[in-house]
PAPAMAR-10439 format. One line per 3 residues: number of its first residue (from 1); their letters; for each residue x, y, z of N, C-alpha, C. Coordinates in pm, whole numbers, plus 50000, padded with zeros to 5 digits. Atoms other than C-alpha are relative to their C-alpha. Example, Ala and Ser with C-alpha at 12.3 -4.5 7.8 and 13.67 -1.06 7.14 Angstrom:
// PAPAMAR-10439
1 = as = 50089/49881/50000/51230/49550/50780/50090/50120/50000 | 49918/49881/49994/51367/49894/50714/49923/50109/50073
//
This chain:
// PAPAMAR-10439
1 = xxx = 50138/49968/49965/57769/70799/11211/49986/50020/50152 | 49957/50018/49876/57826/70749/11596/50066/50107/49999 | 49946/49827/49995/58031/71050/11603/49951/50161/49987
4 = xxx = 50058/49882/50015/57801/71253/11400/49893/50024/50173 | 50137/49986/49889/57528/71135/11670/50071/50068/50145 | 49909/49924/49876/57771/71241/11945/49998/50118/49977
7 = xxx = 49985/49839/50003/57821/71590/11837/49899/50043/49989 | 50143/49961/50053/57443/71605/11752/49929/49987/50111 | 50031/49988/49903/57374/71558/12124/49960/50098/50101
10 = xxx = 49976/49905/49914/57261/71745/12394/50063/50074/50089 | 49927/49965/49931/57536/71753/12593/50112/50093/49952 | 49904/49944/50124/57755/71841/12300/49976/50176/49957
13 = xxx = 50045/49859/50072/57515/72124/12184/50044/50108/50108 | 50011/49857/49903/57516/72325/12530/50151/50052/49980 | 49906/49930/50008/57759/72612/12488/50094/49962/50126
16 = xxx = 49909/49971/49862/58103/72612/12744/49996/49848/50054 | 49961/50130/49948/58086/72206/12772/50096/49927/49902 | 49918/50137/50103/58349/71921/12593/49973/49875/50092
19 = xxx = 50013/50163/49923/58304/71551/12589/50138/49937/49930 | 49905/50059/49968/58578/71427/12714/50041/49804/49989 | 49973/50116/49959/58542/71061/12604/50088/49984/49901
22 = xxx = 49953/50016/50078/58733/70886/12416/49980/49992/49854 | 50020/50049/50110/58688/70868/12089/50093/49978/49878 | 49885/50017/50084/58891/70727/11713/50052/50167/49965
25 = xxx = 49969/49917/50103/58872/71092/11586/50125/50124/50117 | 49944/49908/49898/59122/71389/11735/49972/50116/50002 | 50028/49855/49998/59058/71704/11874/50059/50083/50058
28 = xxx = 49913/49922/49935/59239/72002/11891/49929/50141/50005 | 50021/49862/49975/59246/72327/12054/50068/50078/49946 | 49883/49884/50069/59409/72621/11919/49958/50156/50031
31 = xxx = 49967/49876/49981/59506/72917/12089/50096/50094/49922 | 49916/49928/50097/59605/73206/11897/50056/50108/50098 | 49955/49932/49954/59835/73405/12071/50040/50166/49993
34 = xxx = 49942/49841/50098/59894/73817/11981/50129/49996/50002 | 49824/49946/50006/60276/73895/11889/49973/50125/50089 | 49986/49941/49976/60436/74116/12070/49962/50131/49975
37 = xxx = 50040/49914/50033/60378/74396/11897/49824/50053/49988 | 50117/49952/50002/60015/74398/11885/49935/50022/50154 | 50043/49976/49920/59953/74331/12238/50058/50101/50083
40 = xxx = 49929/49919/49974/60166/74627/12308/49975/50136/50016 | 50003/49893/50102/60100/75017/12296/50070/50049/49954 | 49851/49957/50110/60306/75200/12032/50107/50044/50105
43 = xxx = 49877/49945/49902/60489/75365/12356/50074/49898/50051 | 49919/50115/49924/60596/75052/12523/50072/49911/49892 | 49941/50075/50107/60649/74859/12188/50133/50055/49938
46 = xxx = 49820/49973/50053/60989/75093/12100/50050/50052/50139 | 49919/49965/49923/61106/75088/12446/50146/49931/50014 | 49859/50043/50045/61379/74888/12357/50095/50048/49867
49 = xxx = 49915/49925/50112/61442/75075/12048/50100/50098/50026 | 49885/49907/49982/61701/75308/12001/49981/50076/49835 | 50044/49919/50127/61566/75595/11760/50128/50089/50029
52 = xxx = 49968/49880/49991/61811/75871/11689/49990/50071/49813 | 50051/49986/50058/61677/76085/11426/49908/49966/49904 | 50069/50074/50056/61435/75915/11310/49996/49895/49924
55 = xxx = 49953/50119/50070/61614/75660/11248/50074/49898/50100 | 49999/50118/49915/61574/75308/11414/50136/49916/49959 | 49856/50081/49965/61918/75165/11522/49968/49865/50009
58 = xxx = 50013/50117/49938/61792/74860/11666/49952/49907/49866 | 50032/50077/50118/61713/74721/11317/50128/49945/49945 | 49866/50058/50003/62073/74673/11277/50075/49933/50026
61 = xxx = 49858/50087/49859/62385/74451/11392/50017/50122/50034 | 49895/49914/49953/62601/74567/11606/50082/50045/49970 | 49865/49908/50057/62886/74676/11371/49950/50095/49940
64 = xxx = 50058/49861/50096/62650/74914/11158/49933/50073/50104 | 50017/49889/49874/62515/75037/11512/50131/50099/49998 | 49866/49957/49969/62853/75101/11575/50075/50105/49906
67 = xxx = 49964/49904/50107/62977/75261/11241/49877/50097/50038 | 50110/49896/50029/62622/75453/11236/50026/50115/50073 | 50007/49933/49874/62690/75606/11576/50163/50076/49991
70 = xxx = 49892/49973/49988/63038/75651/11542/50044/50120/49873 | 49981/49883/50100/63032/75869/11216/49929/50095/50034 | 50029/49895/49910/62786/76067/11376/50053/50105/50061
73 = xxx = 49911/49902/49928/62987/76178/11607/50121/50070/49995 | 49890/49938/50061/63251/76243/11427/49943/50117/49910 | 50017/49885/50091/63081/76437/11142/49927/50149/50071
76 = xxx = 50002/49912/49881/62894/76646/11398/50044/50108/50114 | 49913/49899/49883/63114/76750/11655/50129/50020/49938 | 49913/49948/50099/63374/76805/11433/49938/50149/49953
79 = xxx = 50020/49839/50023/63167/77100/11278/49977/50069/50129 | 49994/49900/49872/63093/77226/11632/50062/50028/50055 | 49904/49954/49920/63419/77187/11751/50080/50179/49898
82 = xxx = 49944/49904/50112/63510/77439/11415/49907/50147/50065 | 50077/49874/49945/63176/77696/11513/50031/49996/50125 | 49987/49960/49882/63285/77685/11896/50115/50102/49984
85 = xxx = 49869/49880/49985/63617/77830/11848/49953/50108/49894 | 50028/49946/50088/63482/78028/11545/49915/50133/50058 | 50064/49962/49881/63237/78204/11837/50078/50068/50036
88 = xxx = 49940/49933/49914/63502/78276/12067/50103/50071/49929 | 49903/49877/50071/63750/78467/11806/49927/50124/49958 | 50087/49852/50057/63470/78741/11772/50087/50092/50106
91 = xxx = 49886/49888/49920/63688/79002/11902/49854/50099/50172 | 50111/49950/49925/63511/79072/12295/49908/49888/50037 | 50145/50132/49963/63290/78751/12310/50036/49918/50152
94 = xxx = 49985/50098/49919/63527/78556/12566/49933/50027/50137 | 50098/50012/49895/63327/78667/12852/49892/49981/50051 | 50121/49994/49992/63028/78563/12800/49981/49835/49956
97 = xxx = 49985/50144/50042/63080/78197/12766/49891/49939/50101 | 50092/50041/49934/62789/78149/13077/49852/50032/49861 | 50088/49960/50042/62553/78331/12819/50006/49934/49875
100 = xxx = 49963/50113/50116/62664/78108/12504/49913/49881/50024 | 50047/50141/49908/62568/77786/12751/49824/50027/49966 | 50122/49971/49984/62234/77957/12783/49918/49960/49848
103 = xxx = 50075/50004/50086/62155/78027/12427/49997/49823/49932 | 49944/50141/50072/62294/77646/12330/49903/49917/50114 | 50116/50080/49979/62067/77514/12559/49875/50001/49992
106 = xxx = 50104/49991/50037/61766/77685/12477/49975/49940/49847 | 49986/50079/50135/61797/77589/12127/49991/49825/50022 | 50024/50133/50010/61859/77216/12247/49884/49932/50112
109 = xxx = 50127/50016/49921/61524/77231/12472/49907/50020/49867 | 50152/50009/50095/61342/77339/12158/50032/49873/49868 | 50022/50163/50069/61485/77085/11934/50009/49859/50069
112 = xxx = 50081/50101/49967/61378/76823/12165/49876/49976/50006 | 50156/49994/49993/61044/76921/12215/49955/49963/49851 | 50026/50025/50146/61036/76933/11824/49986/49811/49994
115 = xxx = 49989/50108/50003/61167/76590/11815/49904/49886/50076 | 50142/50082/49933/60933/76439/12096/49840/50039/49933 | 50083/49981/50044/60674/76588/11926/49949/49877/49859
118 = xxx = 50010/50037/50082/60728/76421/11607/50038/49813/50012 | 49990/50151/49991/60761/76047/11776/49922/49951/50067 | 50103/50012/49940/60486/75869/11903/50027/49969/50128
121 = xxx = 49988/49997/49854/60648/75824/12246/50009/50084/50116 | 49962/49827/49901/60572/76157/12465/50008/49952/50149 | 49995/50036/49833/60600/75973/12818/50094/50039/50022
124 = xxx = 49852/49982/49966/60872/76081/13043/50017/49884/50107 | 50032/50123/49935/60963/75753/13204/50106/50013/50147 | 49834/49997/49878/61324/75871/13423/49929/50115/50062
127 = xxx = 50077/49876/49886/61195/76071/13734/50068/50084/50015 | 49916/49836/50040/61241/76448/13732/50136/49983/50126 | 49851/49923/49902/61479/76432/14078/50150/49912/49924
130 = xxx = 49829/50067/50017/61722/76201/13871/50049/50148/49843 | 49984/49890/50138/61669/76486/13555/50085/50119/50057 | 49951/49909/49946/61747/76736/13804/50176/49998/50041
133 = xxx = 49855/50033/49975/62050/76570/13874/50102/49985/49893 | 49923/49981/50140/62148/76528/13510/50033/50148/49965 | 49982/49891/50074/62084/76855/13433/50076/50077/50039
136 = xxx = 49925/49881/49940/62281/77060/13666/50164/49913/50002 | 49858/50020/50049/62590/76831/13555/50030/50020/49854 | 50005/49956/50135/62491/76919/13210/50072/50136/50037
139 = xxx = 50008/49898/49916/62513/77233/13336/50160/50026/50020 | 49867/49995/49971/62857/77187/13493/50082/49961/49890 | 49924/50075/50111/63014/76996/13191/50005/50096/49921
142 = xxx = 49994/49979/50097/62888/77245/12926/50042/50134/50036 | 49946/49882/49936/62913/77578/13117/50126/50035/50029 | 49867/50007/49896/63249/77522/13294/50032/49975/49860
145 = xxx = 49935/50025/50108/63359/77431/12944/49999/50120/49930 | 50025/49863/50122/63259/77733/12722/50072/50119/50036 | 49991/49911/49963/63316/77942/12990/50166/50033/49996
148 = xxx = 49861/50014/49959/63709/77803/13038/50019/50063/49854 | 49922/49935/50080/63775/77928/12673/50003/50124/49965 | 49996/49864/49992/63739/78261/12751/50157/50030/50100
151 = xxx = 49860/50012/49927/64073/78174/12966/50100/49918/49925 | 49915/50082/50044/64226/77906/12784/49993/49964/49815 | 50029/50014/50110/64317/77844/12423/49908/49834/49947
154 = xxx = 50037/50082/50006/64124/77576/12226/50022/49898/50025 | 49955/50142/49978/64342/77297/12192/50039/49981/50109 | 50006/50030/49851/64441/77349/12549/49869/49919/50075
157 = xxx = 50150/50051/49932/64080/77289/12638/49938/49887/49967 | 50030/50147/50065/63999/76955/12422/50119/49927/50043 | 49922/50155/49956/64313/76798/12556/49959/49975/50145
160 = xxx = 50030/50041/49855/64222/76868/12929/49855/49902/49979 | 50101/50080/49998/63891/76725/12835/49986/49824/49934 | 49985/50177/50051/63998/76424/12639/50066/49921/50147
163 = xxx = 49982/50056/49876/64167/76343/13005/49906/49906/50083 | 50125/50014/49913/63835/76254/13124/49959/49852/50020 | 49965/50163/49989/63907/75845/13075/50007/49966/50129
166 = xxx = 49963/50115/49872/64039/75741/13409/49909/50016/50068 | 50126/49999/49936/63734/75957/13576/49921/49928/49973 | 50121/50049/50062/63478/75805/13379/50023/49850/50044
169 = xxx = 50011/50157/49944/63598/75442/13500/50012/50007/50107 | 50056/49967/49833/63622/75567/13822/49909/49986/50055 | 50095/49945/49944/63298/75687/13829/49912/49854/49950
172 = xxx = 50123/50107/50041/63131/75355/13651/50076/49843/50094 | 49994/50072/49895/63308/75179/13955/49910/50050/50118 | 50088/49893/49880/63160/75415/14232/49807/49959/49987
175 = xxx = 50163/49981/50048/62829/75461/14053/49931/49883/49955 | 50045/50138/50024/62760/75125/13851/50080/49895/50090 | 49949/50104/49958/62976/74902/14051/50068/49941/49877
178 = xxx = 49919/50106/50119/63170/74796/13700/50112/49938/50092 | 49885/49997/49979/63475/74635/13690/50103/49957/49869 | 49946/50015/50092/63735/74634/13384/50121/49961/50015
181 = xxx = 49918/50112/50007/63990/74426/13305/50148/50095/49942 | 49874/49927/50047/64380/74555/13193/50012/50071/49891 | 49933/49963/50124/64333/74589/12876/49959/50170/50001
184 = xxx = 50143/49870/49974/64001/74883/12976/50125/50091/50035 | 49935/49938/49892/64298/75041/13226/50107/50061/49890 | 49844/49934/50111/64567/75055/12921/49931/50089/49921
187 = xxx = 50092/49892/50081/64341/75209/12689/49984/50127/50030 | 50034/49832/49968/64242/75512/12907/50166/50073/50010 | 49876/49947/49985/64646/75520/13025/50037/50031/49860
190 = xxx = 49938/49949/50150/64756/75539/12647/49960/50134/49967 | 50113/49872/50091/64488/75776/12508/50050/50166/50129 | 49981/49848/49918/64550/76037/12871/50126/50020/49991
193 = xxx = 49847/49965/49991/64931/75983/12855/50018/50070/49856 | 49939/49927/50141/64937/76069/12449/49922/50148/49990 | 50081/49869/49954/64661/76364/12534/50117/50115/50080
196 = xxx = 49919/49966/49892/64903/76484/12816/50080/50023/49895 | 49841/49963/50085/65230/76457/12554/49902/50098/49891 | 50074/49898/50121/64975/76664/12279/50054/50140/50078
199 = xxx = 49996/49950/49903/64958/76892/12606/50129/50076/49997 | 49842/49935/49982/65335/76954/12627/50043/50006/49842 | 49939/49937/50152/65386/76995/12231/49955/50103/50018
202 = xxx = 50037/49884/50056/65138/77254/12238/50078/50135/50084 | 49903/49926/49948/65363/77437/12472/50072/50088/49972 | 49922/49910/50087/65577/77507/12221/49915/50129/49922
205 = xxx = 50083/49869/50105/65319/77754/12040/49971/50102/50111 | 50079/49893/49890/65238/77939/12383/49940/50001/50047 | 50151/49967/49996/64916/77871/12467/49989/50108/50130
208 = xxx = 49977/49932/49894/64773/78078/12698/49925/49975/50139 | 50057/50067/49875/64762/77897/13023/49942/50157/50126 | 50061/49956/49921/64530/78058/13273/49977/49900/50140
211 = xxx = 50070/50115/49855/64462/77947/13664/49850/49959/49988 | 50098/50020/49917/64136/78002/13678/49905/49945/49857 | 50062/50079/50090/64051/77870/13308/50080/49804/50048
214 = xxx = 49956/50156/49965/64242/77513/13423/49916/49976/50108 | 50129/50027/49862/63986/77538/13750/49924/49922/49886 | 50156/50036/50080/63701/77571/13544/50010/49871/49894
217 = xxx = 50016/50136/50070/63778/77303/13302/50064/49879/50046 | 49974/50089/49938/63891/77056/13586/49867/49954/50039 | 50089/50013/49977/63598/77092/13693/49870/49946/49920
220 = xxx = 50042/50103/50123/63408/77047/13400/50025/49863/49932 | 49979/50148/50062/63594/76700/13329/49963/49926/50118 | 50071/50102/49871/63458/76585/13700/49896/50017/49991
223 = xxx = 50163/50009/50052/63105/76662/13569/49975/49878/49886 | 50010/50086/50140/63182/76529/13245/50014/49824/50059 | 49938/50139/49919/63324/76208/13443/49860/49924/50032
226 = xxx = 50124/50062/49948/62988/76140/13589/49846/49991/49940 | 50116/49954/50042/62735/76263/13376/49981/49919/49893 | 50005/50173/50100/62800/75929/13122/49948/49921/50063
229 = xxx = 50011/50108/49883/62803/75689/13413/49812/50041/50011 | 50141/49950/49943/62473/75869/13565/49876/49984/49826 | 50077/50009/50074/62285/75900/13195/49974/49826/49947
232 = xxx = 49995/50116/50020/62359/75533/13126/49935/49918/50109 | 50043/50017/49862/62252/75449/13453/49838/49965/49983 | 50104/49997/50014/61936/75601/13396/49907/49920/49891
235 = xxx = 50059/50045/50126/61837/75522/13056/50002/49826/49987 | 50001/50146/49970/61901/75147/13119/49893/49961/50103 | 50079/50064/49914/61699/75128/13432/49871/50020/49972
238 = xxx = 50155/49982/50056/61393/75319/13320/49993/49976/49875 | 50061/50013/50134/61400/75259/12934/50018/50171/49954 | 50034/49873/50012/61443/75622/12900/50028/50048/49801
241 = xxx = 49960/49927/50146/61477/75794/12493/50064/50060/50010 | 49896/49856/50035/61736/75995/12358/49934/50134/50040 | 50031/49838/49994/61521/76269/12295/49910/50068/50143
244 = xxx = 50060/49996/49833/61319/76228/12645/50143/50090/50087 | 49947/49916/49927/61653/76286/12787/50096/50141/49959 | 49974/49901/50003/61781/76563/12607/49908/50126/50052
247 = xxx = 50061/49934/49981/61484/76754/12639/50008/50005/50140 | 50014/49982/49853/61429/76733/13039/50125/50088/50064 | 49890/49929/49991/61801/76747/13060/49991/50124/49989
250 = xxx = 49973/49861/49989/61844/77104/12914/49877/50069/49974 | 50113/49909/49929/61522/77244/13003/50010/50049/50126 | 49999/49974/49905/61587/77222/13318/50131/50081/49996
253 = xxx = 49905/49913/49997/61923/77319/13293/50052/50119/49940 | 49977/49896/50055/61872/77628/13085/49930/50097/50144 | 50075/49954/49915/61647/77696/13373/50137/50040/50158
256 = xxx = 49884/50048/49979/61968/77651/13574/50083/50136/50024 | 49897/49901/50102/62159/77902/13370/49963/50135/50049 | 50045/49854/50015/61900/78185/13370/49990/50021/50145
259 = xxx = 49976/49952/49848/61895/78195/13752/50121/50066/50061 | 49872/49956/49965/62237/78236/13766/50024/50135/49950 | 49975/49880/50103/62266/78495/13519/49937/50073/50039
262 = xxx = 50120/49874/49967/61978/78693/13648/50078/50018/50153 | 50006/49997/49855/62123/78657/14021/50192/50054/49977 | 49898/49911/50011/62466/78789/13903/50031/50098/49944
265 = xxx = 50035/49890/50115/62381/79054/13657/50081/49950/49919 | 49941/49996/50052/62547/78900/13414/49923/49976/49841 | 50120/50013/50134/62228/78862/13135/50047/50123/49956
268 = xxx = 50039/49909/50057/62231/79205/13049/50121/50050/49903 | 49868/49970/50089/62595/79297/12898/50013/49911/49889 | 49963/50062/50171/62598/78974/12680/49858/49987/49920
271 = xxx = 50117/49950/50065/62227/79063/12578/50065/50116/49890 | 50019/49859/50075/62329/79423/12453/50149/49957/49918 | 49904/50005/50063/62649/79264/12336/50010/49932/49820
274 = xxx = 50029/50083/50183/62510/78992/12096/49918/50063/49903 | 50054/49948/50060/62265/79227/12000/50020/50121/49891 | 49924/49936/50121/62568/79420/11801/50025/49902/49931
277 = xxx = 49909/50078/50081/62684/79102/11663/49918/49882/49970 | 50117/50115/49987/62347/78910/11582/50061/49901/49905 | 49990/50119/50063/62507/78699/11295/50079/49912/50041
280 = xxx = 49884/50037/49902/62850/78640/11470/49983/49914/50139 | 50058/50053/49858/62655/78538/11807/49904/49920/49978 | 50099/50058/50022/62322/78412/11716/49974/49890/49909
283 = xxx = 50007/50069/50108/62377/78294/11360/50094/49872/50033 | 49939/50114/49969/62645/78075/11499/49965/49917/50102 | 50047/50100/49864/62514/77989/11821/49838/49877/49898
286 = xxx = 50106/50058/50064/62228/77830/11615/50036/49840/49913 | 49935/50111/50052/62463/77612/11399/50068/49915/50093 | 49915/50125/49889/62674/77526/11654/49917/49906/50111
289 = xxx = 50067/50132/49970/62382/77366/11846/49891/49919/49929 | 50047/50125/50041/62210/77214/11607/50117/49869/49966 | 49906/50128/50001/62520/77018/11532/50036/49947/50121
292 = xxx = 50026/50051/49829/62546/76987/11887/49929/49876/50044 | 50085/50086/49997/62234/76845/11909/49988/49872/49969 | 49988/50191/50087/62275/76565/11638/50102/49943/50071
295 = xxx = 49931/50054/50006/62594/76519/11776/49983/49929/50153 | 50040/50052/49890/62438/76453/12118/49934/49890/49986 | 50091/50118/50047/62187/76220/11993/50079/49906/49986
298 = xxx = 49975/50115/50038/62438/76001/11871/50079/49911/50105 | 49923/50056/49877/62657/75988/12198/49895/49980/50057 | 50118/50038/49925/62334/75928/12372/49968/49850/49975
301 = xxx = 50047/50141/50063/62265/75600/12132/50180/49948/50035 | 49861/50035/49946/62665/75518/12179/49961/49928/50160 | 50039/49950/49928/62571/75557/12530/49918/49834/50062
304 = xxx = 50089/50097/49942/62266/75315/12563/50052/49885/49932 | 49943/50168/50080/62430/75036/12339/50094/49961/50063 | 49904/50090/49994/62750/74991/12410/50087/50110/50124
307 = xxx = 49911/50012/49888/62850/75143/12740/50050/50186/49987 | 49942/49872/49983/62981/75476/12904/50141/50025/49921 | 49846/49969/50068/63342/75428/12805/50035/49995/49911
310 = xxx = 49984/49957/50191/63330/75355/12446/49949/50139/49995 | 50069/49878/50075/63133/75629/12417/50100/50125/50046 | 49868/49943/49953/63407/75815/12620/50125/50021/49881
313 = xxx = 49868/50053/50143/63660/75653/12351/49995/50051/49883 | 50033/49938/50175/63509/75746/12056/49997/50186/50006 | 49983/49851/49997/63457/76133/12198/50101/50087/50023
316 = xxx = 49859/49993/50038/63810/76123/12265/50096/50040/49881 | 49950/50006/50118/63901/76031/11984/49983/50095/49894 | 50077/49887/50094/63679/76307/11803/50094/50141/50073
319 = xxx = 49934/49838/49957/63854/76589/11995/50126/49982/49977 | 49859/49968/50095/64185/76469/11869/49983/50053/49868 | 50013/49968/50193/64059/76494/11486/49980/50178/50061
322 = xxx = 50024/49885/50003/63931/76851/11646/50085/50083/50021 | 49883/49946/49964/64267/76936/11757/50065/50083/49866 | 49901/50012/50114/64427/76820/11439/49894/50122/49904
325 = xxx = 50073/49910/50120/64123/77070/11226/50040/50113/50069 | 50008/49888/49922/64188/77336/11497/50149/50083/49949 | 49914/49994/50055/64531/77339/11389/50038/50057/49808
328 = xxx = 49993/50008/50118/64477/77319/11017/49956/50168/49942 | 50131/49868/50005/64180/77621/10987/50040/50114/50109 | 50047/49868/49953/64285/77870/11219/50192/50001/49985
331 = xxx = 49922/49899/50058/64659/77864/11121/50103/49971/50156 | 49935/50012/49885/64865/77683/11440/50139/49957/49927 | 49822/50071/49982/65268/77583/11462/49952/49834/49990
334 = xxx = 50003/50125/49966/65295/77218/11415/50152/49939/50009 | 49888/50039/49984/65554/76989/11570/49973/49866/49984 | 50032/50188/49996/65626/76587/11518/49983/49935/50128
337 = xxx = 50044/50006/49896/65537/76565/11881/49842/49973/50008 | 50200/50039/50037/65161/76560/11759/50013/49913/49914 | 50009/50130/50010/65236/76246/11611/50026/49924/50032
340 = xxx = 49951/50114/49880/65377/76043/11863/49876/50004/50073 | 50194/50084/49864/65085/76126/12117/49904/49976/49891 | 50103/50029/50038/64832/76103/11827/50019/49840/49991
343 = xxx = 49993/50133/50004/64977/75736/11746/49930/49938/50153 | 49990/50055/49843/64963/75696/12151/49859/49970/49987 | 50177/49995/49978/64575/75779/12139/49969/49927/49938
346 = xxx = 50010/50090/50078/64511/75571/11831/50023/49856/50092 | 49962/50080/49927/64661/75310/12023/49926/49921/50115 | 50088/49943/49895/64465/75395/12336/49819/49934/49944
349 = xxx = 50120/50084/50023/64159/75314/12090/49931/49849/49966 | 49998/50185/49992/64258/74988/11974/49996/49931/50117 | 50001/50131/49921/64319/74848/12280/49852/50015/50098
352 = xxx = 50058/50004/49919/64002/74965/12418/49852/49928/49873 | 50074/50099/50072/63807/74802/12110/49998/49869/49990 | 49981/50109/49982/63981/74518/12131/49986/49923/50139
355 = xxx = 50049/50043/49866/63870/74486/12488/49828/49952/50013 | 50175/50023/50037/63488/74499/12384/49993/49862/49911 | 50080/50105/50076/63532/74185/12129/50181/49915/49972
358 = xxx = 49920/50179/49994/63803/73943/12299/49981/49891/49941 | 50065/50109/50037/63584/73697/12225/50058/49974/49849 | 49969/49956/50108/63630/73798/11858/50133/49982/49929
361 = xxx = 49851/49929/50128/64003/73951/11757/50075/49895/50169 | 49841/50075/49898/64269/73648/11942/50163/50088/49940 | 49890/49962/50028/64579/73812/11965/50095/49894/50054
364 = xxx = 49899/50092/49905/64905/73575/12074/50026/50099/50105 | 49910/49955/49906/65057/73616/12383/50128/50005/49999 | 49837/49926/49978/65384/73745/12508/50027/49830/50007
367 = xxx = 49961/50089/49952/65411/73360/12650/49950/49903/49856 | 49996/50148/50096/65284/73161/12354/50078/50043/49880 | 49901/49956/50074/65514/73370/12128/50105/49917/50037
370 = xxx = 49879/50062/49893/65787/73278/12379/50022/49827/49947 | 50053/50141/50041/65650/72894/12343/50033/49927/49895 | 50016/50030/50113/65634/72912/11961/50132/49999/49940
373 = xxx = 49843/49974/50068/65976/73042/11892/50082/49874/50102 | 49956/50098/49983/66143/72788/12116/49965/49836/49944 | 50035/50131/50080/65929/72488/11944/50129/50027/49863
376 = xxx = 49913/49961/50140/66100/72642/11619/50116/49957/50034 | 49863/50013/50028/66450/72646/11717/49991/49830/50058 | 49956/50128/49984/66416/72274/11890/49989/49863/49869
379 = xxx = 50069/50043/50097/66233/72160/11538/50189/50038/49913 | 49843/49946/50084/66571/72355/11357/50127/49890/50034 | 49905/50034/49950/66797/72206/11587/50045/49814/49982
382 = xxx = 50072/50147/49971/66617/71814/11582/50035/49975/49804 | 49963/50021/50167/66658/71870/11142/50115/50001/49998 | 49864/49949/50008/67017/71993/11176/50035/49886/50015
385 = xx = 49983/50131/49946/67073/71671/11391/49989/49909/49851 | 50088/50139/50047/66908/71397/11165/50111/50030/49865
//
């Protein structure tokens, strides 16, 4: 009754006061807090996500990230590595490998826009002068590439580019300040030394080495070198999206393209050229970047998860399988020399997986081997005795 009369008070009644005395009964407050997600807007609430096609990674572990991303890129650039060379055997096309770049990036400017369109996050969060800087190594990477196989045969051109390991840790010393441990260092040496021995099998078939196609795709693997490092970079510091940075990326750098092309006359010949060979040119350039595309997306999510150099590793690894189809489908010499370096590369990938999850996979050492086998024989020797 005393209690009721307490709360039935005047002091009690006025709004925005508590009485603070003591009393038997208890009283609590209760703040309700919003979850994350509500006090959020939808743009900021998947900035930690990792969408690639419309389909949320970050709902996953890390090993079905990993598979998800990793078949990707295999099933993907596998068919594009098939329509790239498929392109350049149109009898007449190899010179026009700046104007290829062009149409393959207009195509992957409009299926980004598509894609940002269709996700509720349209902010661009990574500032245009770092886009500008992506894009014109896009630019260098994809250009300097297309253009070199108008000089150099295919598999020539996927092994110089699988090389692109020791840069890429180079460059995520320089650029991120990393630093990787022996096993990181063996990995790239395996995978460029068994690349390199691919290199000297294919020898035997002829290829047809060019100077100024080995420029151009040196060059292209010191773009390629940096343009991991630099997108990882970015997309970590600002939060940036896949499809944010494809789109900016080759928008700008189609923009890039057509300057060049207009400022060397070189638009107009592979205009009137593709325009004899619209299915051959167009119809393929179309396939080959939408698989492009996906197959970008997934090195992009590679990329923001788990690091420049896996993602290096795994695209490696994809341009050997592209070797080995390049071989199969268009009808090459094969020697048992392409299975020694492929083991090498294989090799090359284990030890650079098994560098990501030490923690994980214990292997013995050289010294507790050593250790183990001498316990044995003193155990042999100590029974023999007795």
């Amino acid at each position: 009754e005393k209690q009721a009369e307490d709360n039935n008070s005047p002091e009690c009644s006025e709004p925005g006061t508590m009485d603070l005395k003591f009393t038997s009964s208890r009283k609590y407050i209760s703040i309700s807090v919003p979850s994350k997600s509500q006090a959020m807007s939808p743009h900021i609430k998947s900035v930690d996500d990792v969408v690639v096609l419309g389909m949320n990674l970050s709902k996953f572990s890390k090993p079905t990230q990993f598979f998800v991303c990793v078949s990707g890129v295999f099933m993907f650039y596998l068919i594009y590595g098939y329509l790239q060379e498929l392109i350049f055997s149109v009898e007449g096309f190899k010179p026009f490998g700046w104007y290829l770049t062009l149409v393959q990036f207009g195509f992957y400017s409009i299926f980004g826009l598509i894609e940002l369109q269709l996700i509720q996050d349209k902010r661009r969060r990574i500032p245009g002068k770092t886009y500008m800087i992506i894009a014109f190594l896009t630019v260098g990477t994809m250009g300097l590439s297309n253009t070199s196989l108008g000089y150099l045969n295919y598999p020539t051109q996927v092994i110089f580019k699988c090389c692109k390991l020791i840069p890429v840790m180079i460059g995520g010393v320089f650029i991120q300040g990393k630093r990787y441990n022996i096993v990181d260092v063996s990995a790239a040496l395996c995978m460029s030394l068994g690349l390199i021995w691919f290199t000297l099998a294919d020898s035997t078939v002829a290829p047809n080495f060019n100077l100024t196609g080995v420029i151009l795709i040196s060059l292209a693997l010191c773009a390629d070198a940096v343009i991991g490092n630099v997108q990882e970079k970015a997309m970590k510091l600002h939060n940036g999206s896949n499809s944010e940075m494809v789109l900016y990326s080759y928008s700008i750098g189609f923009v890039y393209i057509l300057f060049g092309l207009t400022c060397t006359s070189g638009l107009s010949p592979a205009v009137t050229f593709c325009s004899k060979h619209p299915v051959q040119t167009y119809g393929y350039a179309f396939l080959f970047s939408l698989t492009g595309y996906f197959g970008i997306s997934f090195v992009l999510a590679l990329i923001k998860i788990f690091g420049a150099l896996l993602a290096v590793t795994v695209t490696t690894g994809r341009k050997a399988m592209s070797i080995v189809l390049s071989f199969l489908f268009f009808a090459k010499p094969f020697t048992l020399q392409y299975v020694w370096s492929g083991l090498l590369v294989v090799l090359g990938i284990f030890l650079n997986v098994y560098s990501k999850n030490m923690d994980k996979i214990k292997l013995p050492s050289l010294l507790g081997l050593w250790k183990k086998s001498v316990e044995e024989r003193k155990s042999r020797t100590l029974s023999q005795t007795v």
